[in-house]
C-alpha positions as CSV (number, residue, x, y, z in Angstrom):
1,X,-19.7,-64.0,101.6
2,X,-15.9,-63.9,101.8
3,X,-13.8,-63.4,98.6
4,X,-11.7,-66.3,99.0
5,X,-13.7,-69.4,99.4
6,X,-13.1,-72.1,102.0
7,X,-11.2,-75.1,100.7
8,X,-11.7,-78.5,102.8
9,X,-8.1,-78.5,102.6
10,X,-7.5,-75.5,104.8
11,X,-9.6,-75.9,107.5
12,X,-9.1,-78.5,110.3
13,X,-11.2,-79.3,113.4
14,X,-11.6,-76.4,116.7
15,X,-11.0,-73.6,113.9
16,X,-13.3,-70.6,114.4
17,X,-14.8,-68.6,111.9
18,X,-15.0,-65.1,111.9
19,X,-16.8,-63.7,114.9
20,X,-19.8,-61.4,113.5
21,X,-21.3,-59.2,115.8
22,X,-24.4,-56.7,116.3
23,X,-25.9,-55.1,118.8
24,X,-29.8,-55.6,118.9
25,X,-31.8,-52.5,118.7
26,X,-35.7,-51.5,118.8
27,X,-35.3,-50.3,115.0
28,X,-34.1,-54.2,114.0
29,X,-37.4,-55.1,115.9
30,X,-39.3,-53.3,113.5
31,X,-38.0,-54.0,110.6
32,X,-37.8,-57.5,111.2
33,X,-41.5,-57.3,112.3
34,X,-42.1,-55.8,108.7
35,X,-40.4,-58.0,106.9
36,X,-41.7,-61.3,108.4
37,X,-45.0,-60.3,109.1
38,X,-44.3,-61.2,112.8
39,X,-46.2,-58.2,114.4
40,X,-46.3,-60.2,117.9
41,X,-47.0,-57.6,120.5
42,X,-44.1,-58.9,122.6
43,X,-41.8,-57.7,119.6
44,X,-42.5,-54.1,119.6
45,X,-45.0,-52.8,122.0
46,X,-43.7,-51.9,125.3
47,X,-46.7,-51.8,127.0
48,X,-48.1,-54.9,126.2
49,X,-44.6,-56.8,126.6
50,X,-44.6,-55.4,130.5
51,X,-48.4,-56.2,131.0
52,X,-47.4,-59.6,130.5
53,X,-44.8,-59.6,133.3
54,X,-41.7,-59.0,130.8
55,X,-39.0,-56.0,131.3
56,X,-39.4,-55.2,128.3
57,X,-39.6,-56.4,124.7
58,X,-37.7,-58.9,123.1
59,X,-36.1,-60.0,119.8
60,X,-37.3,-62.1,116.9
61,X,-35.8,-65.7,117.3
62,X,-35.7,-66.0,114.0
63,X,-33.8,-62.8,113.9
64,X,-31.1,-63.9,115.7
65,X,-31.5,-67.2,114.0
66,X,-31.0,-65.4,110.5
67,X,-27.8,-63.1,112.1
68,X,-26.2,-66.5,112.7
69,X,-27.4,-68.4,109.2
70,X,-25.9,-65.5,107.7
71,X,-22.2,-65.7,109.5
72,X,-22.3,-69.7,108.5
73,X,-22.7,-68.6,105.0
74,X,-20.3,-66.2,105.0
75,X,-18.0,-68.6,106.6
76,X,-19.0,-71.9,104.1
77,X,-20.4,-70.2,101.4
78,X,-23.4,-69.8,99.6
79,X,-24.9,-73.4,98.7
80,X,-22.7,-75.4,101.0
81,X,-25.1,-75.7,103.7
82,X,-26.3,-79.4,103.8
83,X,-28.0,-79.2,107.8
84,X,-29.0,-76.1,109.7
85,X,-31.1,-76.7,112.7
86,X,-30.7,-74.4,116.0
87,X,-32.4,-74.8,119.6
88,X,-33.5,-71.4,120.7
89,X,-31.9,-70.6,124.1
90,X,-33.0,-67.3,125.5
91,X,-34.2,-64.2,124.6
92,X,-32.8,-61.3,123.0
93,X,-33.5,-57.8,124.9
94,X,-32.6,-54.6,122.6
95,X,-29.3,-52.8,123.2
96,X,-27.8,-56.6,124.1
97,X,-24.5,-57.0,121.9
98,X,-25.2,-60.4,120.1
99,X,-22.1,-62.3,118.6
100,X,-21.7,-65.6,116.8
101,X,-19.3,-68.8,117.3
102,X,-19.0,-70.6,115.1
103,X,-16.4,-74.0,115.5
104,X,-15.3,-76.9,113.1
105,X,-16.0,-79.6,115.0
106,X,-15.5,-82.6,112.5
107,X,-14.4,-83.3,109.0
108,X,-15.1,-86.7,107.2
109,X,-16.6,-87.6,103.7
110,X,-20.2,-88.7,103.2
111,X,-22.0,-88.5,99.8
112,X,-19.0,-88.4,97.6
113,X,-18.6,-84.9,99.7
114,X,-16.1,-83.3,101.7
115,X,-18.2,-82.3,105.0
116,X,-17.5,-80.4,107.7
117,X,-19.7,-80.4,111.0
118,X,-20.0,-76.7,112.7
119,X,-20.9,-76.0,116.4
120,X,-23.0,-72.8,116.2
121,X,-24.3,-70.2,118.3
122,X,-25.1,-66.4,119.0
123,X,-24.1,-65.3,122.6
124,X,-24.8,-61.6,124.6
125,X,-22.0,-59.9,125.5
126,X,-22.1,-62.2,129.1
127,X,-21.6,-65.2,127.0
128,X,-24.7,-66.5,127.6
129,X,-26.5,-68.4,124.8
130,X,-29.3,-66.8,123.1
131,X,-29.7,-69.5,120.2
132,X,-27.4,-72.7,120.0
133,X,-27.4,-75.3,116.9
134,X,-25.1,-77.0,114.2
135,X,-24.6,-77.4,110.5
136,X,-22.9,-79.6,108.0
137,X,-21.4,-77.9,105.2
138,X,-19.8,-79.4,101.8
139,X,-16.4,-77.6,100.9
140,X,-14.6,-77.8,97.4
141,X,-11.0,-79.2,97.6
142,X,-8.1,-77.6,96.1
């Protein structure tokens, strides 16, 4: 999370967070894999993946769903998430550099809170949509 939080104040609608970027690797696959207990074939065995009719392996959505959760809450803070919901696009091949976008679309009140709504979404380095969503976030005011 940034140092400085994010005052409703100081933001205003089309800003952009921060753009957080990774590129997607065979190691992520297996980690992920370990720590969600997602052991899919499709997610780590080459073979298998190919047998099925696909190049190659593929990503976790909920990898890239987390990578993008993650660069909201960085963005908002931790706790100011009131809606996270994401479509899943396409998939994720390793060595693809993923990066999020992440865009104020709205601010308004609702609640007795200041909210925000967020266009969200992790691209390939083509610009091509990999997982596509928004969010509503509660800011503090100065």
């Amino acid at each position: 999370m940034a140092d400085n939080p994010l005052f409703f104040d100081d933001i205003h609608e089309g800003d952009q967070a921060p753009e957080f970027s990774h590129e997607l690797s065979r190691t992520d696959l297996v980690r992920y894999a370990g720590a969600s207990g997602d052991f899919n074939p499709m997610h780590h065995d080459e073979v298998q993946a190919q047998a099925a009719g696909l190049p190659s392996v593929f990503g976790h959505g909920m990898f890239t769903m987390g990578m993008l959760g993650k660069a909201l809450t960085d963005y908002v803070g931790v706790g100011s998430l009131r809606v996270y919901k994401v479509r899943f696009t396409k998939q994720t091949w390793p060595g693809e550099q993923l990066a999020t976008r992440i865009t104020v679309k709205k601010k308004y009140d609702e609640h007795g809170e200041h909210r925000v709504d967020l266009d969200c979404e992790v691209v390939n380095g083509n610009g091509e949509a990999k997982v596509s969503g928004v969010a509503v976030a509660a800011l503090p005011t100065r």
